[in-house]
C-alpha positions as CSV (number, residue, x, y, z in Angstrom):
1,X,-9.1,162.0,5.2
2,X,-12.3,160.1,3.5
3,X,-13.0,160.3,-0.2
4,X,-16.4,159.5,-1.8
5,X,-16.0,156.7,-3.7
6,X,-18.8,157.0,-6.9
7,X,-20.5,153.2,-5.9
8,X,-24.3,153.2,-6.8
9,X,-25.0,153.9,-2.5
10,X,-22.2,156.6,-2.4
11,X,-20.0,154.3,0.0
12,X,-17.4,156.4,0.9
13,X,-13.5,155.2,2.4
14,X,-10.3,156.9,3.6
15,X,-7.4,157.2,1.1
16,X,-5.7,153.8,2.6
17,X,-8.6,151.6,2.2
18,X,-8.7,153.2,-1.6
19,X,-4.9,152.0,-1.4
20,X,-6.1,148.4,0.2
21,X,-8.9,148.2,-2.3
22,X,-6.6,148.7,-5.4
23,X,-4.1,145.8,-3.7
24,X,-6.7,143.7,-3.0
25,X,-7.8,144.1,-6.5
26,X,-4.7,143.6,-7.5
27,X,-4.0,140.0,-5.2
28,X,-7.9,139.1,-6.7
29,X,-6.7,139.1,-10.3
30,X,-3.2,137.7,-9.5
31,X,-5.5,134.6,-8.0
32,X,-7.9,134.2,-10.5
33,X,-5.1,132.3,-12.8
34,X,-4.7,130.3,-9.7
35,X,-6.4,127.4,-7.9
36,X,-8.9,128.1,-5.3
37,X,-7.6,127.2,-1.8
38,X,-9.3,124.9,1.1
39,X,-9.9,127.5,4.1
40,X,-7.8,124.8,6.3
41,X,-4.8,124.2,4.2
42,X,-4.8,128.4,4.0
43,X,-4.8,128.6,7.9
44,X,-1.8,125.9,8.2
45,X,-0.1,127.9,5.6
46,X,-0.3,130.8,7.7
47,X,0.0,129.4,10.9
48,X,3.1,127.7,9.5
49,X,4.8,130.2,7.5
50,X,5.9,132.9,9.4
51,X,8.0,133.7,6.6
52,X,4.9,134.3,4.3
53,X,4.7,138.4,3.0
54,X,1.6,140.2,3.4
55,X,0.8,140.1,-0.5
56,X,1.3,135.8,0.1
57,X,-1.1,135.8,2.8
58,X,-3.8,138.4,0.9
59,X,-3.8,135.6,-1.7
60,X,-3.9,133.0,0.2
61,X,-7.4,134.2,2.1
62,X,-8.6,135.8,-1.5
63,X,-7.9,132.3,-3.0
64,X,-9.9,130.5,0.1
65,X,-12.8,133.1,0.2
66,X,-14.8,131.0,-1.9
67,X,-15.6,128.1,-0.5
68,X,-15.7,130.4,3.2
69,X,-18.5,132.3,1.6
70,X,-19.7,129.2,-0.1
71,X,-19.7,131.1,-3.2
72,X,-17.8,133.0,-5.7
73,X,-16.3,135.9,-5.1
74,X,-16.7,139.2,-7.3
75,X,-13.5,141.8,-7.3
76,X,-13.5,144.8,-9.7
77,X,-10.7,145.5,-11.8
78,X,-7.9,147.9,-10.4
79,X,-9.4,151.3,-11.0
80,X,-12.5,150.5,-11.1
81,X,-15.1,153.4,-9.4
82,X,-17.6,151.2,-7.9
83,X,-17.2,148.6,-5.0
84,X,-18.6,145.2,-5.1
85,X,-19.7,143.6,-1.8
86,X,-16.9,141.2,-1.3
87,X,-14.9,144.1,-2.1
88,X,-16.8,146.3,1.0
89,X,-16.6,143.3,3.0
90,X,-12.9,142.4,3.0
91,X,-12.4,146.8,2.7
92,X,-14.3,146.7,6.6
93,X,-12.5,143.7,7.6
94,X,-9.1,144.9,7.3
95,X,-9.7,148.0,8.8
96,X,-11.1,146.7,11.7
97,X,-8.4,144.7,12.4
98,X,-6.2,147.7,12.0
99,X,-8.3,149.6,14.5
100,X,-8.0,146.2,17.3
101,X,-12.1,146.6,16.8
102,X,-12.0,142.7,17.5
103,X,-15.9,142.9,17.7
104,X,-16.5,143.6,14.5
105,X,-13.9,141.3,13.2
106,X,-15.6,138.7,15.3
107,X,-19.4,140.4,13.3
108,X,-17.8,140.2,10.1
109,X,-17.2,136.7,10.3
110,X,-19.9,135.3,11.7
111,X,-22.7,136.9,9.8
112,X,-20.6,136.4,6.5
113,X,-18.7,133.1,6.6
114,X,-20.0,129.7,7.1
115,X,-19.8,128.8,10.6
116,X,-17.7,125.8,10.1
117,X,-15.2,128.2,8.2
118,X,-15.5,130.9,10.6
119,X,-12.2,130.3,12.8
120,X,-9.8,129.3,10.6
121,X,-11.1,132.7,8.4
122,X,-10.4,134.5,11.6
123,X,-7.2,133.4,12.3
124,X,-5.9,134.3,8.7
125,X,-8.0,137.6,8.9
126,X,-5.7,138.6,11.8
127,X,-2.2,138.2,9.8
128,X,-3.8,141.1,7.7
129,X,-2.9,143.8,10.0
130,X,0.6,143.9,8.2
131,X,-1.5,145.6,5.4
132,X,-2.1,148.6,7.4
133,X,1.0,148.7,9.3
């Protein structure tokens, strides 16, 4: 079922991403008290951990989305009725993975994250499919 989400371009997403957005919200403020995170000491992490919980590795790629971007990062507050781009961004990301629509995984990285970030990002993109699971 989609909902219409009231953004200023009427972007409109299912009821799970609405549940995703308000988690990733969620995970975004949680980080905020915390340092940011290299994008390769997030990827060992991962990689390393396969103990780690979904809301541990949301955090951990929120935390290194910074310097993957190679700027900061703008998450509304829970509840919030408007979507920020990063917010869109991560929204599309996740449910791609979900779907196994590995090409636009693979678009969503590359035109977003610097290409030296771009395959550890992957790599701790594709543990997010426990979000949707």
């Amino acid at each position: 079922m989609r909902i219409k989400m009231l953004t200023r371009n009427n972007y409109e997403i299912s009821s799970d991403e609405l549940e995703l957005l308000e988690t990733v919200r969620e995970e975004a403020k949680q980080a905020r008290s915390m340092p940011k995170m290299d994008v390769f000491k997030a990827c060992e992490l991962v990689q390393l951990d396969i103990e780690l919980l979904t809301p541990e590795i949301l955090s951990i790629f929120i935390r290194s989305l910074p310097q993957a971007f190679g700027r900061s990062t703008n998450f509304f507050p829970v509840g919030t009725l408007e979507l920020s781009w990063d917010e869109k961004w991560l929204i599309s990301l996740v449910s791609a993975i979900s779907r196994a629509d590995y090409d636009s995984v693979h678009f969503l990285i590359k035109t977003s994250i610097k290409p030296i970030h771009q395959k550890p990002c992957q790599s701790i993109a594709l543990h997010l499919w426990k979000i949707t699971a």
